[in-house]
C-alpha positions as CSV (number, residue, x, y, z in Angstrom):
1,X,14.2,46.0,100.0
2,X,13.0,49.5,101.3
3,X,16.2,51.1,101.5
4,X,17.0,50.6,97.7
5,X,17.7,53.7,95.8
6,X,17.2,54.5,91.9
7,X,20.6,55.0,90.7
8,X,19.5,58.6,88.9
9,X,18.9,59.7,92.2
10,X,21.6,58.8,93.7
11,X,24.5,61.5,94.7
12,X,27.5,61.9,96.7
13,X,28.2,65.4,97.9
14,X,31.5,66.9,97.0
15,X,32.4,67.4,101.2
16,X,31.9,63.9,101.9
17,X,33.8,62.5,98.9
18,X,36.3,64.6,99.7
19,X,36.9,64.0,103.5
20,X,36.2,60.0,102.6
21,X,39.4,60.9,100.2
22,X,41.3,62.4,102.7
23,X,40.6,60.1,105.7
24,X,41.3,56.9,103.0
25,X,43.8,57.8,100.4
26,X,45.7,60.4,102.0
27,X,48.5,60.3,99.4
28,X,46.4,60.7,97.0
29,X,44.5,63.6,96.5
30,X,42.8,63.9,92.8
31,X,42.9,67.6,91.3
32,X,39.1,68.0,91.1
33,X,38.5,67.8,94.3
34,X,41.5,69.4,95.8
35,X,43.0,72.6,95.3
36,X,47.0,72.4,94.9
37,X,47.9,73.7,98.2
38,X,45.5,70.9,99.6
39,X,47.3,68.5,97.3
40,X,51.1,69.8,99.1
41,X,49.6,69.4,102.5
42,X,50.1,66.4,104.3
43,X,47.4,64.9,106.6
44,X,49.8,64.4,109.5
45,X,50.3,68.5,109.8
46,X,47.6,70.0,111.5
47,X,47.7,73.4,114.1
48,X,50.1,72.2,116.8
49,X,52.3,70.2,114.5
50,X,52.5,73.7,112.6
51,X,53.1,75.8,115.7
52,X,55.8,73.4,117.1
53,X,57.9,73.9,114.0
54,X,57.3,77.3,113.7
55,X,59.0,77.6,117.2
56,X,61.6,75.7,116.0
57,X,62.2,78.1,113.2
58,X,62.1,81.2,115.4
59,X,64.5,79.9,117.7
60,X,66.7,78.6,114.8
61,X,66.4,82.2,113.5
62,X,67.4,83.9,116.9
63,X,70.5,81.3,117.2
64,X,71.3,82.8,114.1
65,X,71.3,86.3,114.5
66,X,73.3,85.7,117.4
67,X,75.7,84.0,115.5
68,X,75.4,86.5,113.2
69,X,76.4,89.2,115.9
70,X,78.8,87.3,117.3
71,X,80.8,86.6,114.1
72,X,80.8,90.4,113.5
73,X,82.4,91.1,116.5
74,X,84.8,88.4,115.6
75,X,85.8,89.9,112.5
76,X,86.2,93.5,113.9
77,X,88.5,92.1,116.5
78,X,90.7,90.3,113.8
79,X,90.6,93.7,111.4
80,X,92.1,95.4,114.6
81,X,94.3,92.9,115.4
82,X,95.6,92.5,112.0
83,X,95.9,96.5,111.7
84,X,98.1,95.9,114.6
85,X,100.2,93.8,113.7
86,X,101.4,95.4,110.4
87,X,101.9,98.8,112.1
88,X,104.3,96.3,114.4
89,X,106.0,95.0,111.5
90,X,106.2,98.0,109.5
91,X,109.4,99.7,109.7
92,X,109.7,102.0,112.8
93,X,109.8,105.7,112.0
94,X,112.2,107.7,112.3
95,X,113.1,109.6,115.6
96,X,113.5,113.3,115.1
97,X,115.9,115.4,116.9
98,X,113.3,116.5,119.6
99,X,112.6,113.2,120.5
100,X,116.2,112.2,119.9
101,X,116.9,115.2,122.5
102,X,114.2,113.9,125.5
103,X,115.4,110.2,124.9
104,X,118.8,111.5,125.6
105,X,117.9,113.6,128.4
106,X,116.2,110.8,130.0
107,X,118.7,108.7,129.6
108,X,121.4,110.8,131.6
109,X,119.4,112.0,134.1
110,X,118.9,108.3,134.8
111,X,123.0,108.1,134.6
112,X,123.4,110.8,137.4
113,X,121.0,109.3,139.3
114,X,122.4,105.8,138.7
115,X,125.9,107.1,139.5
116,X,125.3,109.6,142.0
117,X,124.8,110.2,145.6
118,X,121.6,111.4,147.4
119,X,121.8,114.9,149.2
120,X,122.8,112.7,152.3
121,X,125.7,111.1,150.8
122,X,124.3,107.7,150.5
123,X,125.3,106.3,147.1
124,X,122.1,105.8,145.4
125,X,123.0,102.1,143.2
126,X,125.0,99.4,143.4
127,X,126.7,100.6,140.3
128,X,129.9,102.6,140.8
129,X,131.2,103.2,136.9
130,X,129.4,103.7,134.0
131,X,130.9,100.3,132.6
132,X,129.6,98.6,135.4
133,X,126.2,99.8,133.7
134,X,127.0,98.7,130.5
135,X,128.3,95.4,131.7
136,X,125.3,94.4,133.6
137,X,123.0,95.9,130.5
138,X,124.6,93.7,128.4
139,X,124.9,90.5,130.5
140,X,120.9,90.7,130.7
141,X,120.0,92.2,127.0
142,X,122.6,91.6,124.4
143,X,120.0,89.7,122.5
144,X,118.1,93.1,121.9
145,X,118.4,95.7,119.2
146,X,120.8,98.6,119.8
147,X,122.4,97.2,123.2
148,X,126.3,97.0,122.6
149,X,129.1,97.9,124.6
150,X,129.7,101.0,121.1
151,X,126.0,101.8,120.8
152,X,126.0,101.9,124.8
153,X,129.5,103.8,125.3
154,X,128.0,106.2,122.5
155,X,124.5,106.9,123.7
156,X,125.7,107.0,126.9
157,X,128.1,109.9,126.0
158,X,125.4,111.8,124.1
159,X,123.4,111.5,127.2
160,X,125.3,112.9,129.3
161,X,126.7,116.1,127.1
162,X,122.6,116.4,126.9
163,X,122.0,116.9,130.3
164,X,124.9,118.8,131.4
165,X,123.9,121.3,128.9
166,X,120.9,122.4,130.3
């Protein structure tokens, strides 16, 4: 036999062991040969396999920035939303007499006008009294705040000792 070797010179080099290791035993990887990130690395992840998933993870990471953004906005709307809607339930401020004065003014100049005739002579409403307002105000929103025939025959007075003064 020719191709008999003595076993003092025979040797295995450290690459080959280590590649038969890998190709064979791929679970298991024995620390002297392999360093510990070599031992955490599985055979079946190689460059595209590595690429692919890192793809994965920078659209995964764009989806959620976006979702990100997007809940952001969401929570801006509902803080100005919810600002809304206490100032709409808070209690209404007061009206002071300036305002109290133009709602008053407005009020019976839209009386006159209501009531009145245009510089032709052509009555400008179907309404001929002020009752007649009332009634029809009230047949369409008694269910509101402040409309009653007193409020009504009140303001209505108010209004119109407002605009006659000026």
């Amino acid at each position: 036999m020719d191709d008999h070797v003595a076993p003092e010179r025979r040797h295995i080099r450290r690459q080959d062991l280590k590649a038969w290791i890998a190709k064979e035993f791929p679970d298991d990887k024995p620390s002297f040969l392999f360093d510990e990130i070599e031992r955490k690395t599985h055979s079946s992840i190689n460059k595209d396999v590595y690429l692919a998933l890192q793809a994965d993870r920078d659209a995964l990471k764009a989806k959620v920035i976006s979702l990100n953004k997007k809940n952001e906005e969401l929570l801006t709307e509902s803080k100005a939303l919810k600002s809304c809607m206490e100032r709409m339930t808070t209690a209404p401020k007061e009206v002071g007499d300036r305002e109290e004065s133009t709602y008053l003014n407005i009020i019976g100049g839209l009386l006159a006008l209501m009531l009145g005739k245009s510089p032709s002579g052509v009555k400008q409403s179907v309404y001929i009294s002020q009752a007649a307002i009332i009634s029809a105000l009230l047949g369409h929103y008694a269910h509101k705040a402040g409309i009653s025939p007193r409020t009504l025959d009140s303001k209505f007075a108010d209004a119109n000792k407002s605009i006659k003064l000026e």
